[in-house]
N, C-alpha and C positions, 0 to 999 in steps of 0.2 A: 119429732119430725116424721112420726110415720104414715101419717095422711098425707104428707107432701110427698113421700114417695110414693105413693097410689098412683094410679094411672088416671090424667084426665083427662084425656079421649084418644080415640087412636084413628090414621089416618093411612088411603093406600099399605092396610095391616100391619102399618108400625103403630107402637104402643107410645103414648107421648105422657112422660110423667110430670107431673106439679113442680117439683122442683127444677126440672128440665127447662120447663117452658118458661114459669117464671124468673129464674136466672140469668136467662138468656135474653129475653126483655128487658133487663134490666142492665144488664150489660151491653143491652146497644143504643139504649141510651145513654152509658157511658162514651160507649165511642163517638156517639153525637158531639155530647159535649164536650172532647177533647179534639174533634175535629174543628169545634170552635174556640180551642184553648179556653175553655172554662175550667176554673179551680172545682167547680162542683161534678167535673168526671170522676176525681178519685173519692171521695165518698159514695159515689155510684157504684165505681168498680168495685169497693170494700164491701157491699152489701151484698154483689151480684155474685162473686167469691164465697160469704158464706152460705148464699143458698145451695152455690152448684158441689161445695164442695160435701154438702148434705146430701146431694143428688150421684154422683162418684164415691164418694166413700160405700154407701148402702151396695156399689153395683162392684162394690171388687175389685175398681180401677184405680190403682196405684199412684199412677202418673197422670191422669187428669184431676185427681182429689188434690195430689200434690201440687199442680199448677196452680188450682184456687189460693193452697196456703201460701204460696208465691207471690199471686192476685192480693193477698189481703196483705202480709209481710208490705209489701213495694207500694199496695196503693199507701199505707200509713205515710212511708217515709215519703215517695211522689207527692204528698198533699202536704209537708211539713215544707219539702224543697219547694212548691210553689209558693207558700204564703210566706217562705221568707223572701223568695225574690221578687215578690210583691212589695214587702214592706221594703226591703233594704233598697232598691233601687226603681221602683216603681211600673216594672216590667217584667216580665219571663220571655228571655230569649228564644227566639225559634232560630236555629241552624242547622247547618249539616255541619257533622262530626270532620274532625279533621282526619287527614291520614293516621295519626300517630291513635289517635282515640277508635279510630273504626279497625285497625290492627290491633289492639287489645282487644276490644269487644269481640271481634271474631275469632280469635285466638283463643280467648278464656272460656265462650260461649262452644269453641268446639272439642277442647281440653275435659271442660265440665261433663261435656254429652258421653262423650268416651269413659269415663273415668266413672260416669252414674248409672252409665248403662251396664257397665264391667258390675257392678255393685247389686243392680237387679237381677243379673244373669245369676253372679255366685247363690244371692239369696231369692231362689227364684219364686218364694210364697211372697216376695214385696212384688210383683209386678208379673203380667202374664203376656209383657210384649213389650221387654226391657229397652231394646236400641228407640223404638218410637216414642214410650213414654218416658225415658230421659231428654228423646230429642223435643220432647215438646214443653216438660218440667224445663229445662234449661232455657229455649228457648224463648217463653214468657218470661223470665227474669229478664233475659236481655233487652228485651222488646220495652217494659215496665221500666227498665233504668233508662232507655236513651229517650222515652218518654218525662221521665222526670229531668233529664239533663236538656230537654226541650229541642233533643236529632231530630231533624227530618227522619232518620234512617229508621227510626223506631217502625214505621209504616211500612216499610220493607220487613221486617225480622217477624210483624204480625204473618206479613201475605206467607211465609218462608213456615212460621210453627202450623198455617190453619191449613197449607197442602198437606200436610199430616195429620194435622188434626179432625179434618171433616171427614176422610174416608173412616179413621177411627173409629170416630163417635157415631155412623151410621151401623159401622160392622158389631158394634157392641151393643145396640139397643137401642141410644139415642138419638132417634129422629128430631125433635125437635133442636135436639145443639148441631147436628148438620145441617140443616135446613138455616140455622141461624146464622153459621158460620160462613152459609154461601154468602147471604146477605150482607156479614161485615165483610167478604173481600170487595162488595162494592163500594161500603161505604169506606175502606180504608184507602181503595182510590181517588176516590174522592177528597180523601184528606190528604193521601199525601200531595195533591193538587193544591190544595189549599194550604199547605204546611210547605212546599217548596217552592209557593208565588211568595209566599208572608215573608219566606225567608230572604228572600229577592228584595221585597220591600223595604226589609231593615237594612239589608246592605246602602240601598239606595238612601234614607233617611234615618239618623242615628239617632233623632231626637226622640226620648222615651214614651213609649205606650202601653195604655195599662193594659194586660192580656190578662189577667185573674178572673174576670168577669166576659160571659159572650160577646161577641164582638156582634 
Protein backbone atom coordinates (compact mmCIF):
# COMPACT_ATOMS: atom_id res chain seq x y z
CA UNK A 1 0.00 0.00 0.00
CA UNK A 2 2.61 2.35 -0.45
CA UNK A 3 1.45 4.31 -3.27
CA UNK A 4 -1.82 4.80 -1.38
CA UNK A 5 -0.03 6.48 0.99
CA UNK A 6 1.55 9.02 -1.42
CA UNK A 7 0.05 12.20 -1.60
CA UNK A 8 -2.67 12.98 -4.12
CA UNK A 9 -2.81 16.47 -4.14
CA UNK A 10 -2.67 18.93 -1.69
CA UNK A 11 -5.15 21.73 -0.87
CA UNK A 12 -5.07 25.39 1.15
CA UNK A 13 -1.06 23.43 1.97
CA UNK A 14 -2.56 20.40 3.40
CA UNK A 15 -1.17 17.38 1.87
CA UNK A 16 -4.18 14.90 1.07
CA UNK A 17 -3.03 11.23 0.79
CA UNK A 18 -4.71 8.22 -1.38
CA UNK A 19 -5.73 6.40 1.31
CA UNK A 20 -7.18 9.31 3.21
CA UNK A 21 -9.37 10.51 0.46
CA UNK A 22 -10.40 7.28 -0.62
CA UNK A 23 -11.48 5.90 2.62
CA UNK A 24 -13.28 8.42 3.46
CA UNK A 25 -15.37 8.43 0.27
CA UNK A 26 -16.20 5.31 0.94
CA UNK A 27 -17.22 5.71 4.27
CA UNK A 28 -19.70 8.15 3.46
CA UNK A 29 -21.25 6.30 1.38
CA UNK A 30 -21.61 4.02 4.04
CA UNK A 31 -23.39 6.47 6.13
CA UNK A 32 -25.53 7.17 3.09
CA UNK A 33 -26.61 3.83 3.15
CA UNK A 34 -27.21 3.45 6.74
CA UNK A 35 -28.97 6.56 6.76
CA UNK A 36 -31.25 4.67 4.57
CA UNK A 37 -31.12 1.40 6.65
CA UNK A 38 -29.56 -0.44 3.91
CA UNK A 39 -27.84 -3.93 4.71
CA UNK A 40 -25.13 -2.81 2.17
CA UNK A 41 -23.70 0.14 4.70
CA UNK A 42 -21.73 -2.56 6.56
CA UNK A 43 -19.73 -4.01 3.70
CA UNK A 44 -19.11 -0.43 2.94
CA UNK A 45 -17.95 0.40 6.18
CA UNK A 46 -15.68 -2.98 6.26
CA UNK A 47 -13.96 -1.76 3.07
CA UNK A 48 -13.66 1.85 4.18
CA UNK A 49 -11.90 0.58 7.57
CA UNK A 50 -9.33 -1.28 5.76
CA UNK A 51 -8.27 1.37 3.64
CA UNK A 52 -8.13 3.99 6.35
CA UNK A 53 -6.74 1.86 8.66
CA UNK A 54 -3.72 1.45 5.94
CA UNK A 55 -3.84 5.24 5.92
CA UNK A 56 -3.33 5.47 10.32
CA UNK A 57 -1.19 2.83 10.78
CA UNK A 58 1.60 4.34 8.05
CA UNK A 59 1.03 7.87 10.18
CA UNK A 60 1.73 6.58 13.77
CA UNK A 61 -1.82 7.05 14.86
CA UNK A 62 -2.58 4.55 17.46
CA UNK A 63 -6.20 5.27 18.10
CA UNK A 64 -7.52 6.24 14.75
CA UNK A 65 -5.71 2.79 13.12
CA UNK A 66 -7.34 1.38 16.03
CA UNK A 67 -10.82 2.59 15.48
CA UNK A 68 -10.66 1.11 11.81
CA UNK A 69 -9.95 -2.37 13.41
CA UNK A 70 -13.20 -1.55 15.43
CA UNK A 71 -14.93 -0.29 12.04
CA UNK A 72 -14.10 -3.70 10.39
CA UNK A 73 -14.46 -6.20 13.91
CA UNK A 74 -18.36 -4.52 14.21
CA UNK A 75 -19.10 -3.79 10.76
CA UNK A 76 -18.68 -8.04 10.32
CA UNK A 77 -20.79 -8.69 13.32
CA UNK A 78 -23.42 -5.38 12.37
CA UNK A 79 -23.90 -7.07 8.95
CA UNK A 80 -24.43 -10.79 10.31
CA UNK A 81 -27.14 -8.89 13.09
CA UNK A 82 -28.92 -7.49 10.12
CA UNK A 83 -29.37 -10.34 7.89
CA UNK A 84 -30.44 -12.27 10.69
CA UNK A 85 -33.24 -9.85 11.42
CA UNK A 86 -34.02 -9.84 8.04
CA UNK A 87 -34.45 -13.46 7.78
CA UNK A 88 -35.88 -14.32 11.19
CA UNK A 89 -38.48 -11.72 11.40
CA UNK A 90 -38.49 -9.87 8.23
CA UNK A 91 -37.44 -6.38 9.54
CA UNK A 92 -34.63 -4.45 11.44
CA UNK A 93 -35.87 -2.48 14.18
CA UNK A 94 -35.21 1.17 14.40
CA UNK A 95 -35.60 2.36 18.20
CA UNK A 96 -34.34 4.41 20.82
CA UNK A 97 -32.59 2.48 23.33
CA UNK A 98 -34.34 2.23 26.54
CA UNK A 99 -33.04 3.73 29.88
CA UNK A 100 -31.66 0.47 31.15
CA UNK A 101 -29.72 -0.09 27.59
CA UNK A 102 -28.41 3.66 27.28
CA UNK A 103 -27.07 3.36 31.19
CA UNK A 104 -24.95 0.37 30.13
CA UNK A 105 -23.79 1.88 27.05
CA UNK A 106 -22.67 4.94 28.59
CA UNK A 107 -21.31 3.52 31.50
CA UNK A 108 -19.16 0.78 29.68
CA UNK A 109 -18.26 3.24 26.83
CA UNK A 110 -16.90 5.65 29.63
CA UNK A 111 -15.28 2.82 32.06
CA UNK A 112 -13.59 1.45 28.61
CA UNK A 113 -12.28 5.22 27.77
CA UNK A 114 -10.62 5.56 31.17
CA UNK A 115 -9.29 2.23 31.58
CA UNK A 116 -7.71 2.46 27.49
CA UNK A 117 -6.56 5.69 27.94
CA UNK A 118 -4.85 4.68 31.54
CA UNK A 119 -3.20 1.88 29.13
CA UNK A 120 -1.76 4.26 26.44
CA UNK A 121 -0.39 6.69 28.97
CA UNK A 122 1.50 3.66 30.91
CA UNK A 123 2.76 2.45 27.34
CA UNK A 124 3.10 5.65 25.84
CA UNK A 125 4.96 4.28 22.35
CA UNK A 126 1.06 2.74 21.62
CA UNK A 127 -0.34 6.18 21.28
CA UNK A 128 0.98 9.89 21.20
CA UNK A 129 -2.52 11.39 22.51
CA UNK A 130 -3.87 8.52 24.87
CA UNK A 131 -7.26 10.30 26.55
CA UNK A 132 -8.38 11.27 22.78
CA UNK A 133 -7.37 8.29 20.99
CA UNK A 134 -9.10 6.03 23.62
CA UNK A 135 -11.92 8.45 23.56
CA UNK A 136 -12.46 7.92 20.07
CA UNK A 137 -11.19 3.94 19.74
CA UNK A 138 -14.06 3.34 22.36
CA UNK A 139 -16.24 5.52 21.13
CA UNK A 140 -16.65 3.96 17.48
CA UNK A 141 -17.45 0.65 19.24
CA UNK A 142 -20.37 2.19 20.87
CA UNK A 143 -21.62 3.99 18.03
CA UNK A 144 -21.05 0.52 15.55
CA UNK A 145 -23.06 -1.55 18.25
CA UNK A 146 -26.18 0.73 18.94
CA UNK A 147 -25.89 0.83 15.07
CA UNK A 148 -26.24 -2.75 14.76
CA UNK A 149 -28.84 -3.01 17.74
CA UNK A 150 -30.74 -0.47 15.33
CA UNK A 151 -30.67 2.90 18.53
CA UNK A 152 -31.64 5.92 17.27
CA UNK A 153 -28.84 6.83 19.73
CA UNK A 154 -26.09 5.51 17.51
CA UNK A 155 -26.24 9.16 15.61
CA UNK A 156 -25.63 10.75 18.65
CA UNK A 157 -22.33 8.67 19.94
CA UNK A 158 -21.10 9.49 16.06
CA UNK A 159 -21.77 13.42 16.42
CA UNK A 160 -19.89 12.83 20.44
CA UNK A 161 -16.35 10.63 18.74
CA UNK A 162 -16.25 13.22 15.36
CA UNK A 163 -16.03 16.54 17.96
CA UNK A 164 -12.80 14.87 18.77
CA UNK A 165 -12.15 13.36 16.01
CA UNK A 166 -11.99 16.26 13.34
CA UNK A 167 -9.79 18.67 15.21
CA UNK A 168 -7.50 15.48 15.53
CA UNK A 169 -7.26 14.36 12.08
CA UNK A 170 -6.57 18.04 10.99
CA UNK A 171 -3.73 18.62 13.73
CA UNK A 172 -2.07 15.44 12.56
CA UNK A 173 -2.05 15.75 8.82
CA UNK A 174 -5.29 14.61 7.65
CA UNK A 175 -6.96 17.07 5.67
CA UNK A 176 -9.05 15.16 3.71
CA UNK A 177 -10.65 12.93 6.98
CA UNK A 178 -11.52 16.51 8.44
CA UNK A 179 -12.87 17.89 5.86
CA UNK A 180 -14.98 14.54 5.59
CA UNK A 181 -15.91 14.31 8.96
CA UNK A 182 -17.48 17.82 8.80
CA UNK A 183 -19.49 16.49 6.14
CA UNK A 184 -20.77 13.34 7.98
CA UNK A 185 -21.98 15.65 10.92
CA UNK A 186 -24.36 16.73 8.45
CA UNK A 187 -25.24 13.92 7.13
CA UNK A 188 -25.63 12.05 10.51
CA UNK A 189 -28.21 14.94 11.23
CA UNK A 190 -29.73 14.07 8.85
CA UNK A 191 -30.06 10.58 9.83
CA UNK A 192 -30.66 10.80 12.98
CA UNK A 193 -33.95 12.81 11.42
CA UNK A 194 -34.71 10.08 9.46
CA UNK A 195 -33.87 7.40 12.16
CA UNK A 196 -36.04 9.10 14.95
CA UNK A 197 -39.26 9.86 12.39
CA UNK A 198 -38.95 5.88 11.28
CA UNK A 199 -38.73 5.13 14.67
CA UNK A 200 -41.98 7.08 15.42
CA UNK A 201 -43.50 5.29 12.47
CA UNK A 202 -42.98 1.83 13.95
CA UNK A 203 -44.31 2.81 17.04
CA UNK A 204 -47.38 3.93 15.29
CA UNK A 205 -47.74 0.81 12.75
CA UNK A 206 -46.36 -2.65 14.04
CA UNK A 207 -47.05 -4.37 11.04
CA UNK A 208 -43.50 -5.71 9.47
CA UNK A 209 -41.19 -3.82 7.03
CA UNK A 210 -38.53 -4.99 5.19
CA UNK A 211 -35.57 -2.47 6.14
CA UNK A 212 -32.46 -4.67 4.75
CA UNK A 213 -32.82 -3.06 1.51
CA UNK A 214 -32.94 1.10 0.66
CA UNK A 215 -36.07 2.39 1.32
Amino acid sequence: MNWLNGIAFSIFGEHVKWTDMIGNLIGLGALALGWRRSIWSWPAQLLSGIVLFGAFASGHLSGLAGKQVIVIVTALWGWFQWQRGRRDTGEIEVRFANWTERALLVGATAAATVALAELFTHYSWMSWSPWSDAYIFVGTLAAMVAQARGWVEFWIAWIAVDVVGVPLAFDNGYAFSGLTYSIYFVLVLLGLRSWWLRSRAVRRTPAPTLQGAPA
